[in-house]
C-alpha positions in Angstrom: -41.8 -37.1 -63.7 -44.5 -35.1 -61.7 -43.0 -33.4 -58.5 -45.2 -34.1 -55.1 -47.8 -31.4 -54.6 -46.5 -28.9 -51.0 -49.7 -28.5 -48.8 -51.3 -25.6 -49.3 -49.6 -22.7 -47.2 -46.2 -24.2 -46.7 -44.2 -21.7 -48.3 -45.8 -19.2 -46.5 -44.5 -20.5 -43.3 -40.7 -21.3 -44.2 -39.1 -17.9 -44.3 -41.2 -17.4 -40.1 -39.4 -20.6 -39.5 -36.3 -19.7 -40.6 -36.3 -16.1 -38.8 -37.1 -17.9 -35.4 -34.5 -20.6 -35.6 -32.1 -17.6 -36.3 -33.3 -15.7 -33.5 -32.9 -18.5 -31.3 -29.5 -19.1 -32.2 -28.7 -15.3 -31.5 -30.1 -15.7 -28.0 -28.0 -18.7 -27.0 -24.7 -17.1 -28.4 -25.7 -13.9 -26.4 -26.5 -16.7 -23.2 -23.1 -18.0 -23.6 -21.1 -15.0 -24.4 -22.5 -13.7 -20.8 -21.7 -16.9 -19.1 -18.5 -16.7 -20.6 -17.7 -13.3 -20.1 -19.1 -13.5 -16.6 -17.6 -16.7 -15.0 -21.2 -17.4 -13.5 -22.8 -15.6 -10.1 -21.7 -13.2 -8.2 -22.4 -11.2 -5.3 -21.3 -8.5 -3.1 -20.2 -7.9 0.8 -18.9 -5.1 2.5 -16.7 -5.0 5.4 -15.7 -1.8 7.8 -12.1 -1.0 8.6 -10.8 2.0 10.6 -9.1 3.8 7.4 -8.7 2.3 3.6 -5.3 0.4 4.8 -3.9 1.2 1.4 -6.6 -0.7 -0.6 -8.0 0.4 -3.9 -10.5 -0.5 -6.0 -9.1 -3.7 -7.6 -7.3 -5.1 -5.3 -7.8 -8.7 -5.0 -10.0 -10.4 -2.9 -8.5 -14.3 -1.9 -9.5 -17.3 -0.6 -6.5 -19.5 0.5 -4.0 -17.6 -2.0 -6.6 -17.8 -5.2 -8.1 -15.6 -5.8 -12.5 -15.9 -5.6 -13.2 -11.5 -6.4 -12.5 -8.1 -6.0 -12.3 -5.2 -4.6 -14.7 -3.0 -6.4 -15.9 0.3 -4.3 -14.7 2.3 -0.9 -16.2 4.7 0.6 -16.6 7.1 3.7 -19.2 5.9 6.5 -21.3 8.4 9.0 -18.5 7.7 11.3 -15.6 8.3 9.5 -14.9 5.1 8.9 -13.7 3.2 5.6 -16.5 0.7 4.0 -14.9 -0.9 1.9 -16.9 -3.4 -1.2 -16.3 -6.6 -2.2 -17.5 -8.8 -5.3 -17.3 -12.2 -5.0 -17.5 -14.0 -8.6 -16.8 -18.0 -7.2 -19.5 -20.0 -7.6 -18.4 -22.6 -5.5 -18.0 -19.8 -2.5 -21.4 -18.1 -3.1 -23.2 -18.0 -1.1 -21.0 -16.0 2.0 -22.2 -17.7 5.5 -22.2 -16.2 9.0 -18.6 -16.7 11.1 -16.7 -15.6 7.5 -13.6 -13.5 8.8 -11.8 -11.4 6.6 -8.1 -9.8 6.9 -6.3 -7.1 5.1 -2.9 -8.5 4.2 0.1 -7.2 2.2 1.6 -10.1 0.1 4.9 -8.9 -0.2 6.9 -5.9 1.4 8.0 -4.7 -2.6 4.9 -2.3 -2.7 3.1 -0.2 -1.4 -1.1 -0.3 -2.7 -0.8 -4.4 -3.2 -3.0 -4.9 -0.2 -5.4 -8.2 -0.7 -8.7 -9.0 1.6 -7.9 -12.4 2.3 -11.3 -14.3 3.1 -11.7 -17.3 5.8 -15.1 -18.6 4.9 -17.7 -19.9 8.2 -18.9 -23.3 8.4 -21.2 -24.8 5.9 -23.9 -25.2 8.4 -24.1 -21.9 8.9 -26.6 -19.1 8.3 -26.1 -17.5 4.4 -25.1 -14.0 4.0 -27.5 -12.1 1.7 -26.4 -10.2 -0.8 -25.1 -6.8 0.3 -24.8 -7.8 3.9 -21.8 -6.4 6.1 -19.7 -8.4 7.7 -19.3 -7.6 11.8 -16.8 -5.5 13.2 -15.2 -8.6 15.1 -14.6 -10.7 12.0 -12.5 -8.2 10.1 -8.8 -7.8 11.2 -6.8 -4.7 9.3 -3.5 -4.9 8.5 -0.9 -3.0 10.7 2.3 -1.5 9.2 5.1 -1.0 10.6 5.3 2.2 10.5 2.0 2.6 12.6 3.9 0.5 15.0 6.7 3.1 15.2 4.7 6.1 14.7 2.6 4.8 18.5 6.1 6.0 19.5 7.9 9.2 20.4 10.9 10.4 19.0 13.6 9.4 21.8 12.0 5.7 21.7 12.3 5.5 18.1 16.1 6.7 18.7 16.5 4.4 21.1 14.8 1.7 19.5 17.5 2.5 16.0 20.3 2.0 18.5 18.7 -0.9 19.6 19.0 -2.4 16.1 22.7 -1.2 15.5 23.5 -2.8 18.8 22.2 -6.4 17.9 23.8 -6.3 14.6 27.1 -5.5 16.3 26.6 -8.1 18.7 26.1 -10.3 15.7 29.4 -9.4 13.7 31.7 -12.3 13.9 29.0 -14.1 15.6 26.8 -15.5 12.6 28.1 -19.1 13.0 27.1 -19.1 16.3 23.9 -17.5 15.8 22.8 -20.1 13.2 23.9 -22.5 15.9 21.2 -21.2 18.3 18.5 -20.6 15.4 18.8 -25.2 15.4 16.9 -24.6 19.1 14.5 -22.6 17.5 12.0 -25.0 16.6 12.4 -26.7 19.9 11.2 -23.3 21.7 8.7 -22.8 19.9 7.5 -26.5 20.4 7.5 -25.8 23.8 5.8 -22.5 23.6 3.0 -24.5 22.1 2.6 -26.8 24.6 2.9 -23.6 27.5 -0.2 -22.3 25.4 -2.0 -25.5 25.1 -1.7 -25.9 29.0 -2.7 -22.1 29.8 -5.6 -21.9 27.9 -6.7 -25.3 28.5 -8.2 -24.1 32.1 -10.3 -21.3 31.1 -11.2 -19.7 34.3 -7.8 -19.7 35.4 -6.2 -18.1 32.6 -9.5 -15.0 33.1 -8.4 -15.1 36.3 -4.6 -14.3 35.5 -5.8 -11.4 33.1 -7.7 -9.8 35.4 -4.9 -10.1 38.2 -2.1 -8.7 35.2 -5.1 -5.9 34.6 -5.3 -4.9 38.5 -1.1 -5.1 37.9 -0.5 -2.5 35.0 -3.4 -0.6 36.6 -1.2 0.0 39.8 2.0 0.6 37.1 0.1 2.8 35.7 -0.4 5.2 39.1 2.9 4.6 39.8 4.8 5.6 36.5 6.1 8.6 38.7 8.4 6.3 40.4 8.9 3.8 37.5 10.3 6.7 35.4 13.3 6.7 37.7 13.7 2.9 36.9 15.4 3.5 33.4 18.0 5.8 34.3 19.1 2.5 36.5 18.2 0.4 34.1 20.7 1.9 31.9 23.0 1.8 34.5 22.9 -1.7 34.6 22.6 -2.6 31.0 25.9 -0.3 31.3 27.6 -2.5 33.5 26.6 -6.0 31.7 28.1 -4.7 28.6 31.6 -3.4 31.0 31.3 -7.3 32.1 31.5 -8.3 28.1 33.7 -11.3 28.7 31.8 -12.9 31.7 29.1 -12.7 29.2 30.8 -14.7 26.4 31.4 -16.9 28.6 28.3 -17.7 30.0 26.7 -17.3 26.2 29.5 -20.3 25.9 28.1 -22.6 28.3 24.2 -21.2 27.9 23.5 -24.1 24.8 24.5 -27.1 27.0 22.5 -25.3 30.1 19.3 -25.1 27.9 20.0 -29.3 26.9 19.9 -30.1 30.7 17.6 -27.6 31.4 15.5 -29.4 28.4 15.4 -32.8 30.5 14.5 -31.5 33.5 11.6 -29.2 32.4 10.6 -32.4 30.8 10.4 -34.3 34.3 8.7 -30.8 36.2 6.2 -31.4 33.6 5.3 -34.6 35.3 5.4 -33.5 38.3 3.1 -30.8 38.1 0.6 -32.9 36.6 1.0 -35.1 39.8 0.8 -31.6 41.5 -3.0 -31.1 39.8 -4.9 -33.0 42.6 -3.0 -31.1 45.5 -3.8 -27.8 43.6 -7.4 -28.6 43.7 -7.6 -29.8 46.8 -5.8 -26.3 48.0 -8.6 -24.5 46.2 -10.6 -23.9 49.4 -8.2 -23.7 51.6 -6.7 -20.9 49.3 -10.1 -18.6 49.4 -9.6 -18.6 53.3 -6.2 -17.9 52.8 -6.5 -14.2 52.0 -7.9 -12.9 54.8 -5.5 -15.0 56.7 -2.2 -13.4 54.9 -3.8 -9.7 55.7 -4.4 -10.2 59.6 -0.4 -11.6 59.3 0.5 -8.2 57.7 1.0 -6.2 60.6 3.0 -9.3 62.4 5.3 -9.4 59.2 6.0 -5.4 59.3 6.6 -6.3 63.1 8.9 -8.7 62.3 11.2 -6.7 60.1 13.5 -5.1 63.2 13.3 -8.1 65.1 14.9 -9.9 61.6 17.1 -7.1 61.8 18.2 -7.5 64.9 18.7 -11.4 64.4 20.9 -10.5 61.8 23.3 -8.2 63.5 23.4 -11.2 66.5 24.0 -13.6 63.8 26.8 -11.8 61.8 28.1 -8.3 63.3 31.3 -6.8 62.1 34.4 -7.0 64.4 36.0 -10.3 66.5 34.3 -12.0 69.1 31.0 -10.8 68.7 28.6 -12.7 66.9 26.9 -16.4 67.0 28.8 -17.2 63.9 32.3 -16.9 65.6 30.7 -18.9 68.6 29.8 -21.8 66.4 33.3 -21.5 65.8 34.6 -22.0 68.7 32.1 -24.3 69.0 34.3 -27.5 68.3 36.7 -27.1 70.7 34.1 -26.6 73.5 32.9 -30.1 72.4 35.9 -31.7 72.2 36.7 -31.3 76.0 32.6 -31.0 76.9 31.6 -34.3 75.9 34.0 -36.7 77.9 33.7 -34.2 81.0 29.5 -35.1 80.9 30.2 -38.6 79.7 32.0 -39.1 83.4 29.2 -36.9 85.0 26.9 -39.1 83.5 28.6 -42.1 84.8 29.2 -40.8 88.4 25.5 -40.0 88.4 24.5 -43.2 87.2 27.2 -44.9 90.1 25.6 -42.4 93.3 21.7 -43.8 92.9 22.3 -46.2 95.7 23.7 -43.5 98.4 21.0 -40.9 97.1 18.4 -43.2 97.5 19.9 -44.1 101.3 20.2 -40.4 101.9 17.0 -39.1 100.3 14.6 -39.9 103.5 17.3 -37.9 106.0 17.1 -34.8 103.6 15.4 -32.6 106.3 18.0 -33.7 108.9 20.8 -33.2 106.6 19.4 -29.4 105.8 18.9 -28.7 109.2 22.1 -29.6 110.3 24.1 -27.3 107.2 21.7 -24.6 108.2 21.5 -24.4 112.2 22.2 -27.7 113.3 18.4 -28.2 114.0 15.6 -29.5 112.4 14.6 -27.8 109.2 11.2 -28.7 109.5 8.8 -29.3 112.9 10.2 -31.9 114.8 9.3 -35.4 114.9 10.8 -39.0 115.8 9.6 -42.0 115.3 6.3 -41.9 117.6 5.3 -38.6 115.0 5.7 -34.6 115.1 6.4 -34.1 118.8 7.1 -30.7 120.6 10.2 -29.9 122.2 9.3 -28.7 126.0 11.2 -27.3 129.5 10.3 -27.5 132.9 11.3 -25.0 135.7 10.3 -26.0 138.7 11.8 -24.8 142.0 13.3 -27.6 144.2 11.7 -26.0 147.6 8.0 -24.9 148.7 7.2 -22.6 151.5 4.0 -25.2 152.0 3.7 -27.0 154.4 7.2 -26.5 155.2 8.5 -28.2 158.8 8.9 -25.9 161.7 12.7 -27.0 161.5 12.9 -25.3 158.5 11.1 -22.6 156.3 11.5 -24.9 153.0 10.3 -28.1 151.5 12.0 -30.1 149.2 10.3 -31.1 146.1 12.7 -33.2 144.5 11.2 -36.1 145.9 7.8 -35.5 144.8 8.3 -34.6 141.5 10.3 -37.3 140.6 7.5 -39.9 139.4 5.9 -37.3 137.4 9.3 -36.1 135.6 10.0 -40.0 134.6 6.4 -40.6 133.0 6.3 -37.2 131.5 9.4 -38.2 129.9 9.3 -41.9 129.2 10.0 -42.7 125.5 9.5 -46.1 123.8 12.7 -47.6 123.2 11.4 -51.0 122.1 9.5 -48.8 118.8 11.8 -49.1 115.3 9.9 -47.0 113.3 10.9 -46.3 109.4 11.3 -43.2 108.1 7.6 -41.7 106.9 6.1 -43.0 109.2 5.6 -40.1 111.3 2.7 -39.1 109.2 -0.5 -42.1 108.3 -0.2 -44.2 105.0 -0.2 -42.2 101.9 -2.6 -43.6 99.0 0.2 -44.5 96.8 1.7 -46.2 99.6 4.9 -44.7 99.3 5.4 -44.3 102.9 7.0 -45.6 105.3 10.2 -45.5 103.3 11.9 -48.7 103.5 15.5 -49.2 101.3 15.3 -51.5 98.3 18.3 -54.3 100.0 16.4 -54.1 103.6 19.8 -53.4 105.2 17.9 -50.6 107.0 16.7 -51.2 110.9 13.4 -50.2 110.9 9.6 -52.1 111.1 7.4 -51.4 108.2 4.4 -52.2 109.7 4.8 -49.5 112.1 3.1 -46.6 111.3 0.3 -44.1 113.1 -3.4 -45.2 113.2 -6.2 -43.6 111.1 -6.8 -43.3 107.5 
């Protein structure tokens, strides 16, 4: 049998062929050993904390509890501070993107350098972190011990802080059932907390506005912590007192859990109402501004007012009998009881004497003048007017033209028509009273009596307007 002729240089080229395909191999085993060994990309961050927080290189670096890298460097910045490296081997986390916060949290209290940077990663839309890039100040949050906490303190508050704790538990012993009892209104609390939250930050401005207000607060604390330090001495006094008063406060810690239940409901209906209150409040907005000003021009009348308040008070309620307004409220009843009938008559006497005041009402001035001197207590007048009240003294004899008989005249005689018309009055005139004086506008003179029993002539009155 004849064996097929190779082409001419073929088994010069099988052993190249052979080499490469084995070299090829070598580099794909070596490409998946590092893919393998690797776990795919990875890159770094760094973040800035104020001291190493008890972290060291790896320590775990977590995303939601699983954990995405490590920590793999620290080191000392310019400023002192701790820069602290992390590598981040997830794929499906890389890369980093702006708004990624990072905290320094201790899983469990059972050691000491378990610290983990736990990683909240920004939105997807975000800018990518480059390799190497530091995270900002603002996103990082270090962990704080306890023991920081306590160190902020000096020695006397951490003393008094120990007896604190020694108290409590001793107010708990014997107490646990009842304490489990008020842990079942725990979740209701904190329910409610949430929703005080939700409503205080949901007006912005307003809550800014309350900051600043506590700031301007503490800030006038803070001058005045001369005078505040004499508050705990009497603070202690009184906690000293509440604890003398131990079974008032049982009791009341008694009757607090059905408080807080009716106390529940009607928080629940305030809440209503002070959404119904939410116009008002914003319609007091401008009327509040001008408010201010208003409240300081009414300082001075309030620090006025303080001794007259004062005084109202010792007029009100003084010590001793017989003395004070509330002893003559009192008495008060009594006073009534024989007061009322007494102006009940008077009322009804009143009501009976119209007709005879109204009779007697035009004859006032007579009436006066007749108490006082038994004469007119105003100008004279009658019915023809104001008249004037005159006297003649004339001699009845006249050395003229006197007979030669005798050395006087009589006058008598003469003077006798004069006399008569000088004082001739008309008797035939029945004038009402007011009519002395010409028609008022109002026409409310002459007077004349509402039955007509009265003698007099309305129409007559004096000429002229």
């Amino acid at each position: 049998m004849t064996r097929p002729t190779q082409p001419s240089g073929f088994a010069d080229r099988r052993p190249a062929a052979r080499l490469a395909a084995v070299g090829a191999l070598a580099i794909a085993c070596v490409v998946v050993a590092v893919v393998l060994l690797r776990g795919g990309d990875e890159s770094t961050y760094r973040i800035v904390l104020p001291n190493a927080n008890q972290l060291v290189d790896g320590n775990e670096v977590q995303v939601g509890g699983r954990r995405v890298g490590l920590v793999i460097d620290i080191r000392l910045t310019d400023d002192s501070r701790a820069e602290i490296e992390l590598r981040i081997d997830d794929d499906a986390l890389l890369p980093l993107r702006r708004g990624t916060t990072a905290d320094v949290r201790a899983p469990s209290l059972s050691g000491i350098a378990n610290k983990v940077v736990s990683l909240t990663p920004g939105p997807g839309n975000a800018a990518p972190l480059a390799d190497g890039d530091r995270l900002p100040a603002e996103d990082v949050t270090p962990n704080v011990d306890l023991d920081q906490i306590f160190n902020a303190f000096d020695p006397e508050t951490r003393r008094g802080y120990q007896r604190f704790v020694k108290g409590g538990s001793g107010m708990l012993r014997g107490r646990e059932r009842d304490a489990r009892e008020g842990l079942r209104y725990f979740s209701t609390a904190l329910q409610a907390g949430t929703r005080l939250v939700d409503d205080v930050t949901a007006d912005q401005p307003a809550l800014v506005r309350f900051l600043r207000s506590t700031s301007a607060v503490v800030g006038t604390l803070a001058r005045e912590r001369d005078a505040l330090t004499g508050v705990v001495p009497r603070t202690r006094a009184t906690v000293g007192a509440l604890a003398d008063e131990r079974a008032a406060l049982e009791r009341t810690l008694d009757r607090l859990p059905g408080s807080l239940r009716r106390a529940s409901t009607t928080f629940a209906g305030v809440r209503g109402a002070l959404d119904d209150l939410d116009p008002l409040i914003r319609a007091s907005r401008p009327v509040a501004d001008k408010a201010g000003p208003l409240l300081r021009e009414l300082r001075p009348l309030a620090a006025d007012l303080v001794p007259t308040i004062a005084a109202t008070r010792r007029l009100i309620d003084r010590p001793g009998a017989g003395n004070d307004l509330l002893e003559l409220l009192a008495l008060t009843p009594g006073l009534a009881e024989v007061a009322v009938p007494a102006l009940r008559d008077a009322a009804k006497a009143a009501t009976d004497q119209r007709p005879q005041v109204a009779f007697t009402r035009p004859y006032v001035p007579e009436l006066t003048g007749w108490a006082r001197t038994f004469g007119g207590a105003t100008a004279g007048y009658d019915a023809h007017g104001h008249v004037a009240r005159t006297q003649l003294v004339l001699n009845t004899n006249s050395l003229v033209d006197a007979p030669a008989a005798s050395p006087l005249r009589p006058l008598l005689g003469a003077l006798t028509p004069a006399i008569g018309a000088y004082t001739q009055v008309d008797r035939t005139a029945r004038r009402c009273p007011g009519a002395n004086a010409q028609t008022l506008a109002d026409r409310s003179n002459p007077w004349r009596d509402a039955d007509g029993s009265l003698d007099c002539d309305p129409k007559g009155v004096l000429p002229g307007p």
